[in-house]
Every structure is written in C-alpha cells, then in structure tokens.
VMD Tcl script that builds the backbone (N, CA, C; Angstrom):
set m [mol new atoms 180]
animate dup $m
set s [atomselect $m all]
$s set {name element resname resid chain x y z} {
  {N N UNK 1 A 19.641 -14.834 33.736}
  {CA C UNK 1 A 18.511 -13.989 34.057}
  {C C UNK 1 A 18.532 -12.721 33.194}
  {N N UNK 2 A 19.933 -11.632 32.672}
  {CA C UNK 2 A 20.220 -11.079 32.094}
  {C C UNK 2 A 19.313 -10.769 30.888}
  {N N UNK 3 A 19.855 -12.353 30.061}
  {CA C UNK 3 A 19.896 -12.540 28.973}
  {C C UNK 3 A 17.833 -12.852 28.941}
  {N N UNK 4 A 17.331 -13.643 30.092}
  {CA C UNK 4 A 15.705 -13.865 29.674}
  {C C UNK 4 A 15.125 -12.367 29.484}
  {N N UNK 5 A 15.712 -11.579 30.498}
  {CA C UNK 5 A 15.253 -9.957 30.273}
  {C C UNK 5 A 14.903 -9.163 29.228}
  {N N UNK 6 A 16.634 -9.134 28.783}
  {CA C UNK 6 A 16.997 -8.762 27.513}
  {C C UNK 6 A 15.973 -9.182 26.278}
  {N N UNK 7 A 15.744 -10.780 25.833}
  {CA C UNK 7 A 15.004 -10.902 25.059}
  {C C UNK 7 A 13.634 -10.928 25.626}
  {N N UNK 8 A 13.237 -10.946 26.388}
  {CA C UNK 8 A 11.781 -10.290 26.699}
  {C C UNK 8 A 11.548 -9.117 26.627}
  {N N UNK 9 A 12.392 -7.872 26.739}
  {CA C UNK 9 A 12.322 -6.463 26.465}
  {C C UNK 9 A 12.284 -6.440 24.719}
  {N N UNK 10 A 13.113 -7.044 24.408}
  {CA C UNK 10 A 12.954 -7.063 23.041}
  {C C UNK 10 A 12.440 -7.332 22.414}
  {N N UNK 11 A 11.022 -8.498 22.524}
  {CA C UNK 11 A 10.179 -9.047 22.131}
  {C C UNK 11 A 9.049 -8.075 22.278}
  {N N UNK 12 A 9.053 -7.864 23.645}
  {CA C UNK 12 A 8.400 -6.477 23.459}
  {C C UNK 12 A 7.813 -5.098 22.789}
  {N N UNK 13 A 9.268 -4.944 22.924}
  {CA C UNK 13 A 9.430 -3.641 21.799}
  {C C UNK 13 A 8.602 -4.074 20.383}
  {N N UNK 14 A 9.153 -5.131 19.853}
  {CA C UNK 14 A 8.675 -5.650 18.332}
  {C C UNK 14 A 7.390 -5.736 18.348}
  {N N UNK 15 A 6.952 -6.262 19.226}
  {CA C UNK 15 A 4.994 -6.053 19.216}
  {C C UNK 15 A 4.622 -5.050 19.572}
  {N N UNK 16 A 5.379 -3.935 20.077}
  {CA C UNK 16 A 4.440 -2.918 20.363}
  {C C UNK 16 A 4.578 -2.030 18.652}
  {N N UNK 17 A 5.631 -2.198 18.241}
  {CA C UNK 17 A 6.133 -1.341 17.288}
  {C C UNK 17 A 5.125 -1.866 15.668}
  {N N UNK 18 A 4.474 -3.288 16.029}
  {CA C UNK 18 A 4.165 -3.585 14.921}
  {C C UNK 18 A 2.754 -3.186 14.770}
  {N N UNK 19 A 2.050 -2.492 13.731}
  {CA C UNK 19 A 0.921 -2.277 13.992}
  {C C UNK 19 A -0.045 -3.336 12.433}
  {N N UNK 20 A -1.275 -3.694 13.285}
  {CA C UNK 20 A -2.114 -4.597 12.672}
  {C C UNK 20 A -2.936 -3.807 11.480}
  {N N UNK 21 A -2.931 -4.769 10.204}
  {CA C UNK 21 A -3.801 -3.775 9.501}
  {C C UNK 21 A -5.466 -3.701 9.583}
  {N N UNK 22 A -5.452 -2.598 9.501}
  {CA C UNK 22 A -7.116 -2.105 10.220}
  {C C UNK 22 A -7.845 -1.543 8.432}
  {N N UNK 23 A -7.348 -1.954 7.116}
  {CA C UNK 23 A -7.660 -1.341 6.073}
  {C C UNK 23 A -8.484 -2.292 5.348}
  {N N UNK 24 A -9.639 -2.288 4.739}
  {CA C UNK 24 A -10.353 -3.601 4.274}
  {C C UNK 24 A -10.373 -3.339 2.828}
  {N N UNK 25 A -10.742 -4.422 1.634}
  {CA C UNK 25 A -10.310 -4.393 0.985}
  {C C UNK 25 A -11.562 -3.073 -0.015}
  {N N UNK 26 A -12.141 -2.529 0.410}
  {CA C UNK 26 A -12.994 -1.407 -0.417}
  {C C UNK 26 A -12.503 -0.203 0.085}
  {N N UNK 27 A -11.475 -0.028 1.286}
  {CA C UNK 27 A -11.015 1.280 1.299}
  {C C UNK 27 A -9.143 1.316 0.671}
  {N N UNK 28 A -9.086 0.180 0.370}
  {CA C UNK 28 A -7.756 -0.435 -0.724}
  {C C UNK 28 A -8.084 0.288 -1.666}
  {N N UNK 29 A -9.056 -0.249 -2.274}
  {CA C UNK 29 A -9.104 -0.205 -4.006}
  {C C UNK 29 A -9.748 1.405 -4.128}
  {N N UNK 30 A -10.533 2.282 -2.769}
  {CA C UNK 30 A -10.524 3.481 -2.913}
  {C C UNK 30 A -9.700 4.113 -3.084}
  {N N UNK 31 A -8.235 4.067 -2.320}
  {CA C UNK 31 A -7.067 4.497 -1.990}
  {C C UNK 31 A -6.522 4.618 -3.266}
  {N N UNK 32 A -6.311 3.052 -3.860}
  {CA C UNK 32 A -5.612 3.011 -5.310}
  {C C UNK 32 A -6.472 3.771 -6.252}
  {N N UNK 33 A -7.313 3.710 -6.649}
  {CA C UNK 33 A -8.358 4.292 -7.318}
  {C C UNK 33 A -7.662 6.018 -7.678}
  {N N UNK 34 A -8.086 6.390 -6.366}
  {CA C UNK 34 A -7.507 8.235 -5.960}
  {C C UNK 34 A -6.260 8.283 -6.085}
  {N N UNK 35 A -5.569 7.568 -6.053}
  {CA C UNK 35 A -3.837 7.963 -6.097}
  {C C UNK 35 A -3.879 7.777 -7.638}
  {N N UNK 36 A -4.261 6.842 -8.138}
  {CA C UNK 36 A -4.372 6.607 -10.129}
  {C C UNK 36 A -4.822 8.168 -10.992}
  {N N UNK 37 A -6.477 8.209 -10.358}
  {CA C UNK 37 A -6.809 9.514 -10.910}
  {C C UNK 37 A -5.986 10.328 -10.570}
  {N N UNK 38 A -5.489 10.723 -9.339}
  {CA C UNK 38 A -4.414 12.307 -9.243}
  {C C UNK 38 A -3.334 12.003 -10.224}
  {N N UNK 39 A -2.841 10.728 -10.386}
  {CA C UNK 39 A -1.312 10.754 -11.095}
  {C C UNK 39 A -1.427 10.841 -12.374}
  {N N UNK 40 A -2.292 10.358 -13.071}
  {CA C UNK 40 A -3.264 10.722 -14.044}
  {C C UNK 40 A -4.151 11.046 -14.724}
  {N N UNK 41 A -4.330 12.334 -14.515}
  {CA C UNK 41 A -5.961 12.904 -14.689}
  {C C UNK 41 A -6.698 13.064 -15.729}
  {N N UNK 42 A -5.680 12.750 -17.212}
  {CA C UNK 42 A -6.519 12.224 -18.646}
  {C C UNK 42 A -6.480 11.761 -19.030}
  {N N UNK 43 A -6.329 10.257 -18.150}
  {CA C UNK 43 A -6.532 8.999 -18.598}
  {C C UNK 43 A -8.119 8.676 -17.884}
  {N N UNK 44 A -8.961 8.271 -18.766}
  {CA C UNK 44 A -10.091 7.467 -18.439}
  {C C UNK 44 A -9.934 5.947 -17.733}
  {N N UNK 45 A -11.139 6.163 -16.603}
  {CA C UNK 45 A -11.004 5.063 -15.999}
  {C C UNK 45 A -11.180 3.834 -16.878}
  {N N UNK 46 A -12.348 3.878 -17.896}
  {CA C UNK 46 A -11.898 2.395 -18.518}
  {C C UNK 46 A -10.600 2.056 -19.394}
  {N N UNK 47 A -9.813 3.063 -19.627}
  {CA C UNK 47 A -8.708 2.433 -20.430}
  {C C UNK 47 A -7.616 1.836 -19.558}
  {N N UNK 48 A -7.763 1.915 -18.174}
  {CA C UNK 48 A -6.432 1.256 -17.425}
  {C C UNK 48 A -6.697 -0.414 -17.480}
  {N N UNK 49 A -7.639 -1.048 -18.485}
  {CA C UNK 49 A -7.481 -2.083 -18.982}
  {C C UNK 49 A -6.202 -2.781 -19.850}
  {N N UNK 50 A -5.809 -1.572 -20.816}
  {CA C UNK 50 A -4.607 -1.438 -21.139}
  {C C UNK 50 A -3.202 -1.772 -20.646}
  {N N UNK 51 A -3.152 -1.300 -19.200}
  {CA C UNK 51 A -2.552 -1.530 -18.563}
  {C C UNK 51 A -1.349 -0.303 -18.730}
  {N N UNK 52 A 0.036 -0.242 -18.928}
  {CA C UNK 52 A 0.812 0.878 -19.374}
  {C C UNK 52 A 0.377 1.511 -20.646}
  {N N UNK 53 A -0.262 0.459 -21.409}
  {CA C UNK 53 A -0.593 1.488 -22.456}
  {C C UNK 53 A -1.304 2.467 -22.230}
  {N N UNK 54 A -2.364 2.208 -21.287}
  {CA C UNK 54 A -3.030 3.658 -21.170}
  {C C UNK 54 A -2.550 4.920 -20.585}
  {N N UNK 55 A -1.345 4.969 -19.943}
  {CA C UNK 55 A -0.654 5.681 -19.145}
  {C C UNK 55 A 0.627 6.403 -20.528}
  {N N UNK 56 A 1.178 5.452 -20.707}
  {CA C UNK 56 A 2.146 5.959 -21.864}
  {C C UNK 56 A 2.062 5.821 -23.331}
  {N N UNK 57 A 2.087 7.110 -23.518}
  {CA C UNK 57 A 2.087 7.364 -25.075}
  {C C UNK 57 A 2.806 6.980 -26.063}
  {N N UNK 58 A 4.107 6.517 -25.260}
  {CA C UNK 58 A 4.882 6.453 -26.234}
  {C C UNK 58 A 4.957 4.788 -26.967}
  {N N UNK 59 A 4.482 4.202 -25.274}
  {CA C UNK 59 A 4.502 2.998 -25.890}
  {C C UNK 59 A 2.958 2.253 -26.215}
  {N N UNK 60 A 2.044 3.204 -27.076}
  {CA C UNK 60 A 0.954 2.927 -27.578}
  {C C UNK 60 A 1.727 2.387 -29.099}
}
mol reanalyze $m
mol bondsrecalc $m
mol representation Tube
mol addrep $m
C-alpha cells in the first residue's frame, strides 16, 4: 500500500511540474527573430541566408 502511494505521489508531482507548450509557431519565429536582431544589430535581415557567414567576419 506504501509503495502504490509513494508512486502515485510521485506521478503526481511530475504532471503537475510539467508544463504544456502554449507557444505557436508565429510567436516562435517572433521570439527568434528579436533575440537575432538584439544579438546582432548590423547584420541585415536578408543576409542570415548566409548562415555564420553573415554573423562572422572572420570567416567571410
């Protein structure tokens, strides 16, 4: 009886602790978007085609 407790308290806990994502995919790519421009603010949005190149100079 202990032991059904035990892992029912614990099962518990894990679902309460887990939370569902509530983020869809146009407030994603907003998110990424704004974190890109702040980390790099003179890089133009069309050159992150590039990929690192547009970010680093050195390895242009």
């Amino acid at each position: 009886m202990k032991k059904l407790l035990t892992a029912t308290l614990v099962l518990g806990l894990c679902g309460a602790f887990s939370l569902p994502a509530n983020a869809t995919p146009e407030e994603d790519l907003k998110k990424f978007r704004t974190y890109h421009e702040k980390r790099f603010p003179k890089t133009p949005f069309n050159d992150y085609i590039n990929g690192v190149y547009s970010v680093d100079s050195a390895s242009r």
